[in-house]
N, C-alpha and C positions, 0 to 999 in steps of 0.2 A: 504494500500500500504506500502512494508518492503522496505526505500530508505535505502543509507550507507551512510556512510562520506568518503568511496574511494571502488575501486573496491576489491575483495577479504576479503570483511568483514562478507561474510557467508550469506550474503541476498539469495541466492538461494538456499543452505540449506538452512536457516529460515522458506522459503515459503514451501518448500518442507513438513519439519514437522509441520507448522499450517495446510497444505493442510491434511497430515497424519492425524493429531490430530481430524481436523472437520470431515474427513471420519469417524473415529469411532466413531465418536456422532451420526454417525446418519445423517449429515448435508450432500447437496445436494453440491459441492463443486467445483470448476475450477481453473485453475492458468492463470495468465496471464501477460505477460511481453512486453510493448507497441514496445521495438524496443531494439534487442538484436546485440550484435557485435560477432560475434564469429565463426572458421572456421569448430566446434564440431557441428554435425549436426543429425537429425532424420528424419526418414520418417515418417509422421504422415496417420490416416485411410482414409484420404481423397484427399489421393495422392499427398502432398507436401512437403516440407519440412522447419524445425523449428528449435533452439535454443535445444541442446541436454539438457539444465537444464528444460525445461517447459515439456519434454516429461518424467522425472525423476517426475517432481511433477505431471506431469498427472496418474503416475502411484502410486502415493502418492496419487492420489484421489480416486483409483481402478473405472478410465476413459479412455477411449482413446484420444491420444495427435490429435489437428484437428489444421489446420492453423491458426484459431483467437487466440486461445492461445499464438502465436505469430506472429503478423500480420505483423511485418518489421525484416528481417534478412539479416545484412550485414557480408560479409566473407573476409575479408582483402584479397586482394592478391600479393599487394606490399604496400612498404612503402607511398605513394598517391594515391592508387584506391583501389575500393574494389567491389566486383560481391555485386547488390544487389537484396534480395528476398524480394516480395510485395504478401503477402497472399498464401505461399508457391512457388512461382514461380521467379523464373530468370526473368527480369525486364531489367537489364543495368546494367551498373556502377557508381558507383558514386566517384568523386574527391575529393582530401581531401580540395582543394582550396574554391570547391560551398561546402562542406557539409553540414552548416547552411542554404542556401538558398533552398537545395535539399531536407531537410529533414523535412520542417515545409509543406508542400505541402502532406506530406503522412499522416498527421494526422486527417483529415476526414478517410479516411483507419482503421488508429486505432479506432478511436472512432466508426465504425463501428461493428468493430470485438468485442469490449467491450462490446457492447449493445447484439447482439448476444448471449453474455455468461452471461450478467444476466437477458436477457430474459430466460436463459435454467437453472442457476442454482440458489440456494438459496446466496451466498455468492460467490466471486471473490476476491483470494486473487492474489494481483498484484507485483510484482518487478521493481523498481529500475534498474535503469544502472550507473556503478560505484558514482557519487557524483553528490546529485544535485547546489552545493554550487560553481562549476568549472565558471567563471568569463566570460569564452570563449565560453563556452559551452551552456549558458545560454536561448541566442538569436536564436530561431526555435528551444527550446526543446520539442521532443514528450515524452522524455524516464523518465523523473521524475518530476519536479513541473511544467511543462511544460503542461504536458497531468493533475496532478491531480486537477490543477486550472481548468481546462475546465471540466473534469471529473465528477469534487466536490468528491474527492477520500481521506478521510482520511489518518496519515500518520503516520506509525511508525519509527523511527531512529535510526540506528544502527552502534554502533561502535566496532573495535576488538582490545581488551584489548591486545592482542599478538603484534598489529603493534607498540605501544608503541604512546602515546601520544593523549589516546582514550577520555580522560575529554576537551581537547582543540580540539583535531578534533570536536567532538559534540558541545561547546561551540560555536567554531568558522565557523562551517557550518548554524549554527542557525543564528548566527552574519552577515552573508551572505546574506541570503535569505531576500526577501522584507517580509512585516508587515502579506501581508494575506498568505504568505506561511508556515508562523511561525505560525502564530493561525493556520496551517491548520495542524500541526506537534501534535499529541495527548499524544508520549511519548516516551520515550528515550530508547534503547537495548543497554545492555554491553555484547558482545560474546566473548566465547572462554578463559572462565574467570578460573586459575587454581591456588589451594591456601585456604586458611582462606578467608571466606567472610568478616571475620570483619577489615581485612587489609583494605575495600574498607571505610569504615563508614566513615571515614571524608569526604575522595572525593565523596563520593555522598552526602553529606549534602549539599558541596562547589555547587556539580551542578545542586540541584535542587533550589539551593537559586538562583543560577545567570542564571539558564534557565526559572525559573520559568516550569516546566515541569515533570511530574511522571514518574517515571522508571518505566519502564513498569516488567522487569528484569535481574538479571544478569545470563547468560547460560552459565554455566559450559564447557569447554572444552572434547569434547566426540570423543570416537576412533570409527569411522564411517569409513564403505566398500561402499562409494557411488561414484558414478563417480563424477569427478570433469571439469567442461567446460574445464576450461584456467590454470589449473596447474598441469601439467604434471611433472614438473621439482621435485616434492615432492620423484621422483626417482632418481635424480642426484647423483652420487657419486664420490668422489677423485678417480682416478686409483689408487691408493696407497691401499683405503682400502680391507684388506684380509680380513674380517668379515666376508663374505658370499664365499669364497672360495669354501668351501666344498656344496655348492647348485648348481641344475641347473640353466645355466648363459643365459638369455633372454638380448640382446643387442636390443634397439632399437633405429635408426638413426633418431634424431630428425631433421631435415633439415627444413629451416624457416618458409616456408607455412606450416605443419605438421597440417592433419585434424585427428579429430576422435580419437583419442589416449587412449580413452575408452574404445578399442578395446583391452588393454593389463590388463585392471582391472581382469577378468577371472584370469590371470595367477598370476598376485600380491599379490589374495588371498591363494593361493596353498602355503603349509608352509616352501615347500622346494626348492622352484623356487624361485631365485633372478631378479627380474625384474629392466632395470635400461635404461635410455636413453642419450644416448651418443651423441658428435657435432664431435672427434675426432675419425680418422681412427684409432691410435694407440689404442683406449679404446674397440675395437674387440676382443684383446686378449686376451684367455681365454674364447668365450663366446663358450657357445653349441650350443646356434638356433641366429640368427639375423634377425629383421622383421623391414621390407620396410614399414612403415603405410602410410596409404591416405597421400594427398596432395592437398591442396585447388590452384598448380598453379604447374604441372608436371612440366613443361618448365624450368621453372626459379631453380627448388627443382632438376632436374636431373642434370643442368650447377653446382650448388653448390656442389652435389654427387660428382660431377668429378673433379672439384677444389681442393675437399677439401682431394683427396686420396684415396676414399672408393672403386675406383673400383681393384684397387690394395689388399688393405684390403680384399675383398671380394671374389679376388679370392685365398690367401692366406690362410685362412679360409676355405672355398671349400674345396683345397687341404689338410686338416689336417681334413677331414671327417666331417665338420659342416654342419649345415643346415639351408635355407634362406626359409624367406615368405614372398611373396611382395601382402598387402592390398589394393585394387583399387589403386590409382596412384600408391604406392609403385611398382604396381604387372607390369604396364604400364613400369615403366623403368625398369622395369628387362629383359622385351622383348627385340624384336630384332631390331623393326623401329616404332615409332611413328609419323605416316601420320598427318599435321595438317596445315590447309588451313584459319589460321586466326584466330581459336579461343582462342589458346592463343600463337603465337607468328609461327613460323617457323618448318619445319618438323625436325626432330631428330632421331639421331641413339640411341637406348637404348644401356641396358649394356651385352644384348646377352646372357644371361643366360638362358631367358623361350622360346620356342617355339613356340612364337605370335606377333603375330603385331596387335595394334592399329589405329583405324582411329578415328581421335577426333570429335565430332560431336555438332551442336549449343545448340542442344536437350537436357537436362539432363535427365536421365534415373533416375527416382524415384519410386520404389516399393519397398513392404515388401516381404519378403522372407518365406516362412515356408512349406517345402519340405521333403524328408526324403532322407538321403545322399546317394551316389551311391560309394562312398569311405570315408574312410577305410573300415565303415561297414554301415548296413541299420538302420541307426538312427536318428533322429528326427535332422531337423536344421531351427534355425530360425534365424532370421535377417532381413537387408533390403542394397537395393542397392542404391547410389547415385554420380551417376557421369556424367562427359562430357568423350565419347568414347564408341568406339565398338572394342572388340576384339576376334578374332577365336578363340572357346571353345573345349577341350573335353569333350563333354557331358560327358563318362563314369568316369570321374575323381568330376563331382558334388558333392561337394560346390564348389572345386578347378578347376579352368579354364582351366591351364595346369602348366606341372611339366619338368623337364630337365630329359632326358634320363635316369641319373644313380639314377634319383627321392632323389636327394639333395635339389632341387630348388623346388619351389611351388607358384602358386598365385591362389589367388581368389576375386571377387569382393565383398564379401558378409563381409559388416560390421557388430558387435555383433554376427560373426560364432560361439565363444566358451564360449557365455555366457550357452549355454544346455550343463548341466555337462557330461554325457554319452558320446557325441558326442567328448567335450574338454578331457575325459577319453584316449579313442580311438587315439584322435591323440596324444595324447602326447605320447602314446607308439612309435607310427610309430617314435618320434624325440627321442625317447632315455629316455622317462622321464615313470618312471611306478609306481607312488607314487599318480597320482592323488585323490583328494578325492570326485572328480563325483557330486561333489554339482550343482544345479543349478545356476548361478549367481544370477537372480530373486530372491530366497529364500534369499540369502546374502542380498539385497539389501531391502526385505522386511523387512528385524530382524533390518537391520541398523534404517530405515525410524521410526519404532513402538520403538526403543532407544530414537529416536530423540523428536519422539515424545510425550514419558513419561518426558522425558527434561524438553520440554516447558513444559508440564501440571503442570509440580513442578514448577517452578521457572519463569511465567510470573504470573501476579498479578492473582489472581483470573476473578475479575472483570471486567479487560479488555477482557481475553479468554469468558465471560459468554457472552457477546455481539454479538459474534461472530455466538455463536451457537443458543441461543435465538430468537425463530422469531418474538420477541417482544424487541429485541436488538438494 
């Protein structure tokens, strides 16, 4: 099990490339993460849905992603509730008031799903949820020493020399935990490490003397095309910077529930497309295309849209020949009425740009997608859908639901549309852009994963990785 000492310390990359690593040994391999928070989301083969980072290492095992893999997934939808999934499925909500007493009740659930994946494979490499050392968090943990005490799940620990203060985070998470969770800690990760190694040599003398603990190793800081769960903002930019001037300008409105945002990776690899996500209507300016992404709570993310100026902005925009895509909720407020009878709040006027109306429904609509498109042209499209709603389609416009008249406007429900380069080719012509380089994102994501994983094979201890693969280990 790859815990941190805070969230965003690379434990999901990690798992990703040990998952990588033991696939090409040879080894029989799964990922698993007891209970994931996050509004980034996948449809796995078994018709539920999961933690977009476990279906990333599912594919790190050259597997299909299945709900054990992550048997609890919560999706925030305001600042004290959050929609929760139990083995793929919509379940309820949970409070932020009960969520220790909520959450210790699902781990029969987990421990379920775990048995399952190592009845099926040879090794189960597991994650962490941000810190198991948090004081608060401690009491009904399923998601790190919580579930690997009941488990009996060995433990590695990982800090990010980037966040600054990575020998005292580790030091001081150790210092936390009670006696058998520290014996249960096998040895210590420094990620994200860029520099002379031998700058480290004292500080790890210091910390293997006062951890009593082996480094397991230090991981190099690596420029990796992988989707990222929960940091989207790595595209944030000052209005001010002219850098990317001369590039096609991808604006995308991050509005606070914002799901799925992996849906813009496709374009952020293209070397001549600036991708960038914006909270301010004035930061439209200048863009070529602007895209509406999912939303884990329309409702609330359409009231903000319209506070905050964007319907002005966008039709501003409009008018000076741009062009918009709105992604599952995105694609909902761009319509014209949003019918909703309770499931998340009151019915609503959209922003009247698409040609559809929405009816919200209890049901989430969970399937993979893999079709061959009926617009621009006849070409292969895969993906998958996941949302609360139904809305009037034109079939002849497939992937795309419907479009506005003077075909400015465009939505579709189809998350990962433009991860098939052909297809991503295609439309970018239709927007103006005729530079693509037609890659598959998949092959991006493979080259990264097989980087990631010559990584580790250098630079975690021998001996630790031989255990792993060994079925005498």
């Amino acid at each position: 099990m790859i815990q941190g000492t805070a969230s965003g310390v690379g434990k999901s990359v990690l798992v990703a490339g040990l998952c990588r690593l033991l696939a090409r040994k040879g080894v029989k391999v799964a990922p698993f993460k007891p209970q994931n928070m996050s509004n980034n989301a996948a449809v796995t083969v078994d018709g539920g849905e999961i933690g977009r980072a476990q279906a990333l290492q599912a594919l790190a095992c050259g597997i299909e992603p299945t709900v054990d893999m992550n048997p609890v997934l919560i999706k925030p939808e305001a600042d004290h509730q959050a929609q929760l999934i139990v083995r793929g499925k919509a379940v309820g909500r949970l409070q932020a008031k009960r969520f220790r007493q909520d959450r210790i009740v699902l781990l029969d659930t987990v421990l379920a799903s775990f048995e399952t994946l190592k009845k099926t494979y040879d090794v189960v490499i597991v994650e962490g949820a941000g810190s198991p050392a948090e004081p608060n968090l401690r009491e009904g943990d399923i998601a790190n020493m919580g579930f690997a005490e009941v488990a009996d799940v060995p433990v590695w620990l990982v800090g990010d020399i980037n966040c600054g203060g990575v020998f005292a985070s580790l030091k001081g998470s150790l210092d936390i935990l009670s006696e058998s969770e520290r014996n249960r800690v096998q040895a210590l990760l420094i990620n994200g490490f860029r520099g002379s190694r031998s700058l480290l040599d004292d500080a790890l003398t210091w910390l293997k003397k006062e951890t009593a603990k082996p480094l397991a190793g230090v991981i190099p800081r690596l420029n990796l095309d992988l989707p990222e769960e929960d940091a989207p903002f790595r595209h944030l930019a000052p209005s001010s910077d002219t850098s990317h001037d001369n590039l096609f300008q991808i604006s995308v409105i991050a509005y606070p529930r914002m799901s799925n945002h992996d849906d813009m990776d496709p374009f952020t690899s293209e070397k001549d497309i600036h991708v960038r996500f914006v909270r301010s209507a004035d930061e439209l300016q200048g863009s070529d295309w602007v895209i509406l992404p999912g939303s884990k709570h329309v409702a609330s993310d359409l009231q903000w849209l319209k506070a905050q100026g964007f319907v002005e902005a966008l039709q501003k925009h409009l008018r000076y020949g741009g062009k918009v895509l709105g992604i599952c909720g995105g694609m909902q407020m761009l319509g014209q009425w949003i019918e909703d009878d309770g499931v998340e709040g009151e019915s609503r006027q959209g922003l009247a740009l698409l040609p559809l109306s929405t009816a919200m429904q209890p049901e989430k609509t969970l399937k993979k997608v893999d079709y061959m498109a009926s617009y621009p042209q006849a070409t292969r499209v895969t993906g998958y859908e996941i949302h609360h709603g139904i809305s009037n389609a034109n079939e002849h416009l497939f992937p795309f639901t419907a479009c506005s008249q003077d075909e400015q406007v465009w939505g579709t429900y189809v998350h990962g549309l433009f991860e098939q380069g052909e297809f991503r080719k295609h439309w970018l012509q239709v927007m103006g852009y005729a530079n693509s380089d037609g890659l598959n994102q998949y092959e991006r994501t493979l080259a990264s994963l097989d980087l990631l994983a010559d990584a580790l094979e250098e630079h975690i201890q021998p001996e630790l990785l031989e255990k792993l693969w060994k079925k005498d280990g």
